[in-house]
C-alpha positions in Angstrom: -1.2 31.0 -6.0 -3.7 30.9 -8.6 -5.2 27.1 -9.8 -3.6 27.2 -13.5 0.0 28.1 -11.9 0.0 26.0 -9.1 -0.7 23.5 -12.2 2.3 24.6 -14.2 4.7 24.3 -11.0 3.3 21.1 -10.0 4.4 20.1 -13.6 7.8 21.6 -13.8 8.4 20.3 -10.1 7.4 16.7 -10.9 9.4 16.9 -14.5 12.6 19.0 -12.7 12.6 15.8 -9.9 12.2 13.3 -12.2 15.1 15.0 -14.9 17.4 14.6 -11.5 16.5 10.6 -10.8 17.4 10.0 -14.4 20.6 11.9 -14.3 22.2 9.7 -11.4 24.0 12.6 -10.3 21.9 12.9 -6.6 20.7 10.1 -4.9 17.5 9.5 -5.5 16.1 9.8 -2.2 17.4 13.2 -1.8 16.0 14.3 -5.4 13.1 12.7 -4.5 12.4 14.4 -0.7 13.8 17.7 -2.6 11.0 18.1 -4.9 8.4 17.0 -2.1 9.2 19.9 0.3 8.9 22.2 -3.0 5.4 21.2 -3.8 5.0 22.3 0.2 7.3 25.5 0.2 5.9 27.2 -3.2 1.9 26.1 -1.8 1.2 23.2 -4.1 0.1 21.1 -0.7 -0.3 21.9 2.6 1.1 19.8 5.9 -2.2 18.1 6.1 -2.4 17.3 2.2 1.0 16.0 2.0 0.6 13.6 5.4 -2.6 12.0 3.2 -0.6 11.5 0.5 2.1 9.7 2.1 0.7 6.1 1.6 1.6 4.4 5.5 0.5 1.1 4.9 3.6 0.9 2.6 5.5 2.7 4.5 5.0 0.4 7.5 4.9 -3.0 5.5 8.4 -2.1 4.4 10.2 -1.0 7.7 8.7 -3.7 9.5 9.9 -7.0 7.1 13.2 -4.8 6.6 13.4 -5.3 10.6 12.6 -9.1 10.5 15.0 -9.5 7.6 17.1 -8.1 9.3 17.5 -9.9 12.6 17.3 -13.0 10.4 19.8 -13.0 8.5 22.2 -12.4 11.1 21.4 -16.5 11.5 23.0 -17.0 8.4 19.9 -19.0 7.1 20.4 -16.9 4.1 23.7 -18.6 3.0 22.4 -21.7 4.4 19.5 -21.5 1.4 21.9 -20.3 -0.5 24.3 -23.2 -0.5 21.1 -25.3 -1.0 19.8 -24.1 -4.0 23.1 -23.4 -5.7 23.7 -27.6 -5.0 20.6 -28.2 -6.3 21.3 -26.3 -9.5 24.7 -27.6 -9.6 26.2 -24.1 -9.4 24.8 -23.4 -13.3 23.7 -19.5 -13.4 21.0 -20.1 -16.0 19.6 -23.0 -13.9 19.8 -20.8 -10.2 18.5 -17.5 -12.1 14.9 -19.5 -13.2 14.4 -21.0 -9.9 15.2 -17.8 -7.8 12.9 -16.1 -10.4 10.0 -18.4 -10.4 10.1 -19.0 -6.0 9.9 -14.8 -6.5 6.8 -15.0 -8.9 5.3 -17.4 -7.2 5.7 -15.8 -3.5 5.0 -12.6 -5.0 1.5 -14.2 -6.0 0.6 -15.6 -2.7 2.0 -12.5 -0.7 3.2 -9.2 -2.0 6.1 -8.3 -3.7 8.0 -6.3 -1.6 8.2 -8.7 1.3 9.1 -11.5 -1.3 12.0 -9.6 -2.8 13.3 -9.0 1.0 13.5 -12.6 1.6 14.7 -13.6 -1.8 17.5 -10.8 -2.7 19.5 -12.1 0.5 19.6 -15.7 -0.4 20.8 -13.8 -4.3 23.7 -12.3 -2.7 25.1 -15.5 -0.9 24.6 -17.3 -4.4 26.2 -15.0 -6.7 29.3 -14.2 -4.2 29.7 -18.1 -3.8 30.2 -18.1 -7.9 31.7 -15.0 -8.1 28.6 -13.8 -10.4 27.8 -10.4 -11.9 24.5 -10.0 -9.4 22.2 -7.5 -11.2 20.9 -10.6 -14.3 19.2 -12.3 -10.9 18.3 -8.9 -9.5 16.7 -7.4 -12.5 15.0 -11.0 -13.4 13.6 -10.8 -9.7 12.5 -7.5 -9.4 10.4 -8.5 -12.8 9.3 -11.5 -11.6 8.1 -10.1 -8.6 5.8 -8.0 -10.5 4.8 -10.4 -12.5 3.9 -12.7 -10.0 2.3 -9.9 -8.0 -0.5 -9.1 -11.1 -2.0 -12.6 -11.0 -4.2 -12.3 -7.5 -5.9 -10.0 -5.7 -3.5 -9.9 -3.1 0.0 -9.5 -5.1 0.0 -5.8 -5.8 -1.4 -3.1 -4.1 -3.5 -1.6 -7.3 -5.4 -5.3 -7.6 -6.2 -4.7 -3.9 -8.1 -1.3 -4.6 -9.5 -2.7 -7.8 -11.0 -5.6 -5.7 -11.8 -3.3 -2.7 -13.9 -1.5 -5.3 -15.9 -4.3 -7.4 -16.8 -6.7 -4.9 -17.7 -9.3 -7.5 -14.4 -9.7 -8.5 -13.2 -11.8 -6.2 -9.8 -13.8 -5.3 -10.8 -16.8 -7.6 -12.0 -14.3 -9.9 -8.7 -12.5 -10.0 -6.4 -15.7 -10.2 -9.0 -17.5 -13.0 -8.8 -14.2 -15.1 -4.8 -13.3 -14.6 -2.7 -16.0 -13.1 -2.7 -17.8 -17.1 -1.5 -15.2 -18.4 0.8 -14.0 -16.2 2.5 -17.6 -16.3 3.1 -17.0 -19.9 4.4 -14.0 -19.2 6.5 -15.2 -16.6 7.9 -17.6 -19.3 8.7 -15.3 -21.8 10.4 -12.8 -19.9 12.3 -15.6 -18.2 13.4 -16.4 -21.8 14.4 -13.3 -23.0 16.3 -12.4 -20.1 18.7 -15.7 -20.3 19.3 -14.6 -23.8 19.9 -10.8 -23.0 22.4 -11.7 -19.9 23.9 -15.3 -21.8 27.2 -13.3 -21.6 26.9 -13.0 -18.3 25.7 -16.3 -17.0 29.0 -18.1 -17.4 29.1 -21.7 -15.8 32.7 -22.3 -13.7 33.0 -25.8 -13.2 35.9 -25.2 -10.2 33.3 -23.0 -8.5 30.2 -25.0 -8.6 32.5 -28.1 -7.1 33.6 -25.6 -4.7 30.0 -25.3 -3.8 29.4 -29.0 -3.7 32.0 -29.0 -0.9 30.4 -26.8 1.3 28.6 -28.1 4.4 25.3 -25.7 4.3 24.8 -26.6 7.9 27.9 -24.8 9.0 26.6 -21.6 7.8 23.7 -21.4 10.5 25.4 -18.8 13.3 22.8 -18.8 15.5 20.3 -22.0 15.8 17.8 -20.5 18.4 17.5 -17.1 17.1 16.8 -18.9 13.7 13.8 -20.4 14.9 12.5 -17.5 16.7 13.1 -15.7 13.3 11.0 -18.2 10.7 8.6 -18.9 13.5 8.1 -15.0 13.5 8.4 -15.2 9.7 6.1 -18.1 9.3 3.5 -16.3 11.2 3.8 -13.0 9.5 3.1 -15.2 6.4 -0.3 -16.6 7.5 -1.2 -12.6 8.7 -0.5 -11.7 5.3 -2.6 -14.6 3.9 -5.7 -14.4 6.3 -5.8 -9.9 6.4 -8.2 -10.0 3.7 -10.6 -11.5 5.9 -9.6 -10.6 9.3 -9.5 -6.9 7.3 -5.8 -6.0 8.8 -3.7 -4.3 6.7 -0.1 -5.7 5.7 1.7 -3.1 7.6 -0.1 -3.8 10.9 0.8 -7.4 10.3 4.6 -6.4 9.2 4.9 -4.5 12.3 3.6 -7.2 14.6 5.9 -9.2 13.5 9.1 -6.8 13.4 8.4 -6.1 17.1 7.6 -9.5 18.7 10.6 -10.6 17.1 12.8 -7.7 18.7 11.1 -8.8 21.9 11.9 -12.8 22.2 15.1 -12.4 20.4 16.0 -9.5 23.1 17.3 -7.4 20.2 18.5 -3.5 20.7 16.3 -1.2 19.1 19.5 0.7 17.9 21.0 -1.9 16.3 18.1 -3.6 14.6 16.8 0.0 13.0 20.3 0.2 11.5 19.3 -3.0 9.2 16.7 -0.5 7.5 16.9 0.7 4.3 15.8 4.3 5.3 16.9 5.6 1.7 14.6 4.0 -0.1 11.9 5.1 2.9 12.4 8.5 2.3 12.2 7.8 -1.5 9.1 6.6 -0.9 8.0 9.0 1.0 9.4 12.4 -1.2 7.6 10.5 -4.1 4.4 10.4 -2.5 4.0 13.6 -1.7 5.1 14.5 -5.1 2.5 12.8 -7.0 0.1 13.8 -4.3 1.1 17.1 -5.7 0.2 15.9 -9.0 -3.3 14.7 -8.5 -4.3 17.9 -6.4 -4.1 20.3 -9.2 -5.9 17.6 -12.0 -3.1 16.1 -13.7 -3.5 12.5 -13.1 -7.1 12.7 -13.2 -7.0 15.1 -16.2 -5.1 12.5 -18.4 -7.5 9.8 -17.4 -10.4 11.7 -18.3 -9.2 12.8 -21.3 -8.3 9.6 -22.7 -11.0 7.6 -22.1 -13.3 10.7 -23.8 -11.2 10.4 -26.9 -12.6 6.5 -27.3 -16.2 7.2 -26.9 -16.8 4.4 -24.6 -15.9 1.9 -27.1 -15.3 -1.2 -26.0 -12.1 -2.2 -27.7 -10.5 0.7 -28.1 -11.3 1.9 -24.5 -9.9 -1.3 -23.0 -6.6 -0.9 -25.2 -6.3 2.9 -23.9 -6.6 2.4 -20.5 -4.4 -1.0 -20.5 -1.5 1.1 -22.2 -1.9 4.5 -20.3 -2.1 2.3 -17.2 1.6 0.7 -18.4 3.4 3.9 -19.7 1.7 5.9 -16.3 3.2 3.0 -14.2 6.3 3.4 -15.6 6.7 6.6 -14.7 4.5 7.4 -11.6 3.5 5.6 -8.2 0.8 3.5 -10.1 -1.7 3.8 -6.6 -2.8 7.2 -7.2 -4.1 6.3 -10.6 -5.2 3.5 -10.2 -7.4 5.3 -7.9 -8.3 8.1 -10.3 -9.2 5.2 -12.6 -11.3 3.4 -10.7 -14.4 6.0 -10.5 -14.2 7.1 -14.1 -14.6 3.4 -15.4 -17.3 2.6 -12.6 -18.9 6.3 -13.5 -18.9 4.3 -17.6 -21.2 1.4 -16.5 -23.4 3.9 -14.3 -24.0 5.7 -17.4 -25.0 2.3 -19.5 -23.2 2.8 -22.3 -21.5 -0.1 -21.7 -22.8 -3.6 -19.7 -19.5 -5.5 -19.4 -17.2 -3.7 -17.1 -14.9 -6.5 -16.7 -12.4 -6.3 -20.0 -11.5 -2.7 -18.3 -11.2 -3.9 -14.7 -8.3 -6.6 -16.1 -7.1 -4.3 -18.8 -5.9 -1.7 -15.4 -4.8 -4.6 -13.3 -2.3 -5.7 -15.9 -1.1 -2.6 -17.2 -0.9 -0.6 -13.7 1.1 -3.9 -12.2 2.9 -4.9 -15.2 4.2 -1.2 -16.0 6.1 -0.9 -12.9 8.4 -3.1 -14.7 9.0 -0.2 -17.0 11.9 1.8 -15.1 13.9 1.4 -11.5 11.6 3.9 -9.9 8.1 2.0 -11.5 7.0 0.0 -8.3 7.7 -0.5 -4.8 9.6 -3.7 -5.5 12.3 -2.2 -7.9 13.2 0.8 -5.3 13.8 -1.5 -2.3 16.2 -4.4 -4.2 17.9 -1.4 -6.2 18.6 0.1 -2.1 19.4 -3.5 -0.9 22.0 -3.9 -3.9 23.2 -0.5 -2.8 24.0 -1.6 0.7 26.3 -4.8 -0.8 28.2 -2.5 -3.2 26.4 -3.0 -6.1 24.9 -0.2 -7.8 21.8 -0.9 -10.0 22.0 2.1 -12.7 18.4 3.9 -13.4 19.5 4.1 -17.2 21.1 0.2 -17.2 17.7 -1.1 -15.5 15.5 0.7 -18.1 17.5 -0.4 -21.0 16.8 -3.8 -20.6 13.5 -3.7 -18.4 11.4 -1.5 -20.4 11.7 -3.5 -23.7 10.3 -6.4 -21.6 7.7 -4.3 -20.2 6.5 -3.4 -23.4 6.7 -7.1 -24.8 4.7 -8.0 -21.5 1.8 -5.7 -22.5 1.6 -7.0 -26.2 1.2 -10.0 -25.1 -1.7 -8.7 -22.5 -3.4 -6.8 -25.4 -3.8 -10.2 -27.5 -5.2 -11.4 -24.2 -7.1 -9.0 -23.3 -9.0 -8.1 -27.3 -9.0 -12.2 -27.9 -10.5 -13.5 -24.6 -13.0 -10.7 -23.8 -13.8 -8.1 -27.2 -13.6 -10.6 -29.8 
């Protein structure tokens, strides 16, 4: 197939899948996987191509905390937490939503965000039950608080990893100093809007919160010794996840470490335990992938990038402005990683050149609109897919349309408020 129509299938392919996730009327994963094994039957990638594309370290960071959440919450520390924090916020939904949202931010910050929505979607699902709550407020308020929380370090979300893999100089300090402010702010205001957006739906029942108060947490445990084994497994899955930037594992590694000492001291059957995995959402992962792997082989991704930043001229403001906004909208609508990567040469290739001195305005300018963007839609980052699958498997089904309505005004809110951040603390 020649280069220019193995271009205009790659398109239609990509467009065609992505018509189908919209429409609701396939599940995801199977549109998804579909359009992957076209871009290998019609010759877009071959075996080898597609296997590259397929980004493992994801793949095994989520199958390995699914498996740890998994035999955890069998202990029922889950409802135990649960019953906790819903005394503690004396059952009022506006009160629980915030904190569950902010423990999610700031987890999200310190680790990643898709082993902090596992933990934290669990504990959701005990609490709204309990009050007999509409769940998908607190799961749309974590899933954006997870992202959120996720821009402010280096280690939150995978494209600050690569950007800080790349530039050396900009270190973890460097990385909270620059982002963590105003991603708080952001955190704020999104947490706002949201308790205004879902006030409807947030509707205090005095009978239930006593209820609540009645409850003996310590009665939900199920299984004392297996929930020790489990946060002792958790606990030091945690401190892998903190120390892998310098011991230079990666997060799957230390996710699956974790997933099978625990199947080993808690003398768990394989069979069972691989049953707690969400293996929709891992083949979602893994038909996207190859789909946008698709994409970048023929040019598109790095076509798009090119092209805008040549329509600036390597001005500063207007350069930093482009690629903070085509970062977002991208985001939105692709795996972000992929163009991140595509991104990173062609603004490293700008300072090489001299035009310009002061790299850094672009280097933040990607960070927040490549992890802030996945906000955008239910398919925009890793962290969206898995609770959407998780709230699947508890009956609750998280619309692509009903997410974006609400999500993607915020996303866009979220970057207005980076691009006064962004043009006042570095171009003025």
């Amino acid at each position: 197939m020649e280069p220019k129509v193995q271009l205009i299938v790659a398109i239609i392919i990509f467009i065609g899948t992505y018509a189908l996730i919209m429409s609701e009327k396939i599940h995801r994963s199977l549109v998804a996987l579909g359009g992957g094994i076209l871009m290998l039957l019609l010759g877009i990638l071959n075996f080898e191509e597609a296997k590259r594309a397929i980004e493992l370290n994801t793949i095994g960071l989520l199958i390995g905390m699914m498996i740890i959440v998994g035999i955890t919450r069998k202990t029922g520390v889950f409802e135990y937490l649960a019953i906790k924090a819903a005394r503690w916020a004396q059952g009022r939904p506006f009160k629980i939503m915030l904190a569950l949202s902010a423990i999610t931010a700031l987890v999200s910050a310190l680790l990643d965000n898709v082993t902090t929505v596992l933990l934290v979607v669990p504990v959701t699902f005990s609490i709204v039950y309990a009050l007999e709550l509409n769940p998908i407020p607190f799961l749309i308020s974590e899933i954006m608080a997870s992202n959120i929380g996720g821009t402010a370090t280096l280690v939150g979300d995978p494209p600050n990893i690569m950007i800080g893999s790349a530039v050396p100089a900009l270190t973890f300090m460097k990385f909270a100093t620059n982002l963590a402010p105003i991603n708080v702010v952001i955190f704020f205001v999104n947490a706002g809007l949201l308790c205004w957006i879902f006030r409807k739906e947030l509707i205090y029942n005095e009978k239930l919160a006593a209820k609540m108060n009645t409850m003996n947490p310590i009665e939900k445990i199920k299984d004392f010794a297996l929930m020790k084994k489990s946060l002792w497994v958790i606990g030091f899955t945690i401190v892998g996840f903190v120390l892998q930037q310098f011991l230079h594992w990666d997060s799957s590694v230390v996710a699956l470490a974790g997933a099978v000492v625990l199947m080993i001291i808690a003398r768990e059957e394989p069979e069972e335990v691989f049953l707690s995995v969400e293996w929709p959402s891992i083949f979602f992962f893994v038909g996207l992938f190859v789909l946008v792997g698709g994409l970048e082989k023929v040019g598109v991704i790095r076509a798009i990038a090119g092209g805008a930043l040549k329509l600036t001229g390597g001005a500063m403001v207007t350069t930093s402005m482009l690629i903070l906004w085509l970062s977002a909208i991208s985001s939105a609508l692709i795996d972000n990683i992929p163009f991140v990567a595509t991104m990173i040469p062609l603004i490293k290739t700008m300072g090489q050149m001299g035009a310009i001195t002061n790299l850094e305005p672009f280097w933040w300018a990607l960070s927040l609109g490549a992890c802030l963007g996945g906000n955008g839609t239910l398919i925009g980052a890793s962290a969206n897919v898995i609770v959407a699958g998780i709230a699947e498997k508890n009956g609750v089904i998280m619309s692509f349309w009903g997410f974006t309505k609400v999500a993607f005004p915020l996303m866009i809110v979220s970057i207005l408020i980076s691009t006064a951040y962004i043009y006042l603390a570095y171009l003025v």
